[in-house]
C-alpha positions in Angstrom: 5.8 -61.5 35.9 6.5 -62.1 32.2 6.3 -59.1 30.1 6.3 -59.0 26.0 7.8 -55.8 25.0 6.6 -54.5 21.4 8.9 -51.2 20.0 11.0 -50.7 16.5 12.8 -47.6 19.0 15.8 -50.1 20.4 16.2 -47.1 23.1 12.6 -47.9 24.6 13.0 -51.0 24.2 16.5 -51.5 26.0 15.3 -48.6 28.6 11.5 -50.6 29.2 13.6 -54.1 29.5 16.3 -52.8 32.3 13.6 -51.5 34.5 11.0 -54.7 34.4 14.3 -56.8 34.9 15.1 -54.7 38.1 12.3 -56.4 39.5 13.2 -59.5 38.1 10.4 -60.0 35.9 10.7 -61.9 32.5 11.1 -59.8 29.6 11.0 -61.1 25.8 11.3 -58.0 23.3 9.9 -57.9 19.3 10.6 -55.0 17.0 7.0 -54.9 15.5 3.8 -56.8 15.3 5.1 -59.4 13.0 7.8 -60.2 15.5 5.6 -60.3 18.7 3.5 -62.8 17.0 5.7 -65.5 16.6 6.6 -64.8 20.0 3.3 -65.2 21.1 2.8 -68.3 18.9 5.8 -70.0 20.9 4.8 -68.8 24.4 1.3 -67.4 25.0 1.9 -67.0 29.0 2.4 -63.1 29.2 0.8 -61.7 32.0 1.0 -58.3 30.1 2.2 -56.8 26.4 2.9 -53.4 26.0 3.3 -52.1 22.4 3.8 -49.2 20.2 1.5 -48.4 17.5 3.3 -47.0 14.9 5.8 -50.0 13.8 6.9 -51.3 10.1 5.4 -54.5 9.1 2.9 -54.8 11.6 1.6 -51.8 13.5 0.1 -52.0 17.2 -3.2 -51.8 16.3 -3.2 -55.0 14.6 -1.2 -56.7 16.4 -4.2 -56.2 18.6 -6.5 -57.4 16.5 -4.6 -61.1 16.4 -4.4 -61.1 20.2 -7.8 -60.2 20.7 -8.7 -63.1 17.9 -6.7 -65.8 19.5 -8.1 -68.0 22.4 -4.4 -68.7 24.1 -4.1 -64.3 23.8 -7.1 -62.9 24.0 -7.1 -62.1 28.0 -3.5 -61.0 28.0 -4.1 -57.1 29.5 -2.1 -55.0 26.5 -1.1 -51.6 26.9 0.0 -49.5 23.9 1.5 -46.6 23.4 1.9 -43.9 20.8 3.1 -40.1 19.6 0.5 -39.8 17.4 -3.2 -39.3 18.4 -4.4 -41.4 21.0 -8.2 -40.4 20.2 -7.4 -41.8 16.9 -5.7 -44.9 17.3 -8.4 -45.6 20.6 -11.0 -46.1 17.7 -9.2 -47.4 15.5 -9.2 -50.4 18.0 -12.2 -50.2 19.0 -10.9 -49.4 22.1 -9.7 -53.0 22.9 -6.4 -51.7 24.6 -6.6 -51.8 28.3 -4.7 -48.6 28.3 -3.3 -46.7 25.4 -0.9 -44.0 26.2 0.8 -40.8 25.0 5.2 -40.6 23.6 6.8 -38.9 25.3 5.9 -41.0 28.5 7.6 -41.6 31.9 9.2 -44.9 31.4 8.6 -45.7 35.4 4.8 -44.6 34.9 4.3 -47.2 32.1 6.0 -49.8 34.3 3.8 -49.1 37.2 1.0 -49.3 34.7 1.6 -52.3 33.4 2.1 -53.7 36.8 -0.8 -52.7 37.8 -2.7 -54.5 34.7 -1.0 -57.7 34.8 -2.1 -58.2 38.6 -5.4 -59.4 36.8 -3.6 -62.5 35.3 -1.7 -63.5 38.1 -4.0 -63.4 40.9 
């Protein structure tokens, strides 16, 4: 599985990484929206994205909003994830995250999400 992990926190980001890598999946990493573009732009073949929402630059939620525009992205399955209110930033997007999720969160239960969503791209 190839994963695109989306976090300015370089503790999430290095925690998320070492468990998709037990498993031996792919992981690429960006530090915000901005970031995870260009990444996307070079290699649209993630079978999932997680992200946090609240990032300098370029925030989760419209990061989204370029997937979601983008033929090559648009079917990735993205899962976000935030401390602030997830009411409010699941209207915000107009509720065009697969799954959008609540800090503090159990790394392993974000993992098995996210596992579970990018079964839809690879089978």
């Amino acid at each position: 599985m190839k994963v695109l992990l989306v976090d300015d926190d370089l503790i999430h980001l290095t925690i998320l990484k070492k468990i998709f890598e037990k498993s031996h999946d792919v992981v690429i990493t960006a530090r915000n929206g901005i970031e995870a573009l260009r990444q996307l732009e070079f290699d649209p073949g993630f079978n999932v994205i997680l992200t946090d929402i609240m990032m300098p630059e370029m925030d989760g939620v419209e990061l989204l909003e370029h997937i979601r525009e983008s033929d090559s992205t648009k079917n990735i399955p993205t899962i976000g994830f935030t401390s602030g209110d997830v009411e409010f930033f699941r209207n915000k997007a107009h509720n065009q995250f697969d799954e959008l999720v609540a800090k503090p969160m159990d790394f392993f239960d974000l993992y098995t999400l996210a596992k579970s969503q990018a079964r839809t791209t690879i089978n």
